[in-house]
C-alpha positions as CSV (number, residue, x, y, z in Angstrom):
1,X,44.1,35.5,28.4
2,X,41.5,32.9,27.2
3,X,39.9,33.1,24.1
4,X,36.5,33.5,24.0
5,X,34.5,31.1,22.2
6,X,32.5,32.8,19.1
7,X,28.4,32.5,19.9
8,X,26.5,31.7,16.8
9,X,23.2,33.7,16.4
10,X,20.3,31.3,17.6
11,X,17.4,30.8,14.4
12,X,14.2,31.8,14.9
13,X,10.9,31.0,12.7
14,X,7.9,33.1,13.7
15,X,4.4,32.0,11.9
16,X,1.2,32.9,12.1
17,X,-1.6,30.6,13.1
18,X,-3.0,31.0,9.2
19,X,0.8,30.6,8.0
20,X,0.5,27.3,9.7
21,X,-2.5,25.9,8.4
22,X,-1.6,27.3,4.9
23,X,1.6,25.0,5.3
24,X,-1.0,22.3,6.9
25,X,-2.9,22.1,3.3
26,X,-0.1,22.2,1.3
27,X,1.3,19.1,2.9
28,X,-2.2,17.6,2.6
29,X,-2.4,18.2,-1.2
30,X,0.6,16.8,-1.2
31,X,0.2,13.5,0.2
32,X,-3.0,13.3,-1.3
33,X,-1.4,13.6,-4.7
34,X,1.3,11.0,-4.2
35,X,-1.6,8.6,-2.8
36,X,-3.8,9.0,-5.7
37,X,-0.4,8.1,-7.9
38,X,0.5,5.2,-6.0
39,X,-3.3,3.7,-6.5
40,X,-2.6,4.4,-10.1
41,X,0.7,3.1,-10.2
42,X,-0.5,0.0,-8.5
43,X,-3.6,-0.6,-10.4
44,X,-1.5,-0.6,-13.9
45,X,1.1,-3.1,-12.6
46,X,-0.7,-5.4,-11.0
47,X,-3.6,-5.5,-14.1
48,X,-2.1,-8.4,-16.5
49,X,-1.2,-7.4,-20.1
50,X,-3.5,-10.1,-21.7
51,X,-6.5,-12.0,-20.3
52,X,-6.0,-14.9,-18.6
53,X,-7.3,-17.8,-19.8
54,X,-7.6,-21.5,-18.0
55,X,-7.2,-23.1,-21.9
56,X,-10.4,-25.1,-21.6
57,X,-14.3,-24.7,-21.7
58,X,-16.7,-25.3,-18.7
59,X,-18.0,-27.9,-20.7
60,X,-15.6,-29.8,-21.3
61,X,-14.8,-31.2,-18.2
62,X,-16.0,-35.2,-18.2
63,X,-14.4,-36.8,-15.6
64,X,-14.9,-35.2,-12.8
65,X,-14.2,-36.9,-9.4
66,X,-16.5,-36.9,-6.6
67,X,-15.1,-34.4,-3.6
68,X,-14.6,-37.1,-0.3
69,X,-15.2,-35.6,3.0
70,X,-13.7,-37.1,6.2
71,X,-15.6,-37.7,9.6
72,X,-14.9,-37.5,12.7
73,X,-15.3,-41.3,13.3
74,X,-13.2,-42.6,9.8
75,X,-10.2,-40.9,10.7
76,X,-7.7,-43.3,12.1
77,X,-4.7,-42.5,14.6
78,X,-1.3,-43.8,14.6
């Protein structure tokens, strides 16, 4: 005789509509938590530890050299 092959018992969730949205704002608190850490998280390792500084006054620049801006007609081609 063959052997008859064992059936498993099928799952089966049954929810309510207000189960489901209950489940709905969870998830939404959620990922609105881990957002609002990540922003956090971001902002305090991307803000330097000391102020940066460019090691020189605006004053103190003398020699400054005049900005050049090329035409159309000085350009020359190869």
């Amino acid at each position: 005789m063959a052997v008859q092959k064992r059936r498993r018992p099928k799952i089966k969730f049954e929810l309510s509509r207000s189960s489901i949205g209950g489940i709905a704002i969870v998830c939404f608190c959620i990922f609105l938590w881990m957002f609002l850490i990540g922003v956090w998280a971001g902002q305090s390792l991307l803000r330097p530890s000391q102020p940066v500084s460019a090691g020189f006054d605006a004053g103190s620049v003398k020699n400054e050299q005049p900005v050049e801006h090329l035409e159309a007609e000085k350009k020359i081609k190869p």
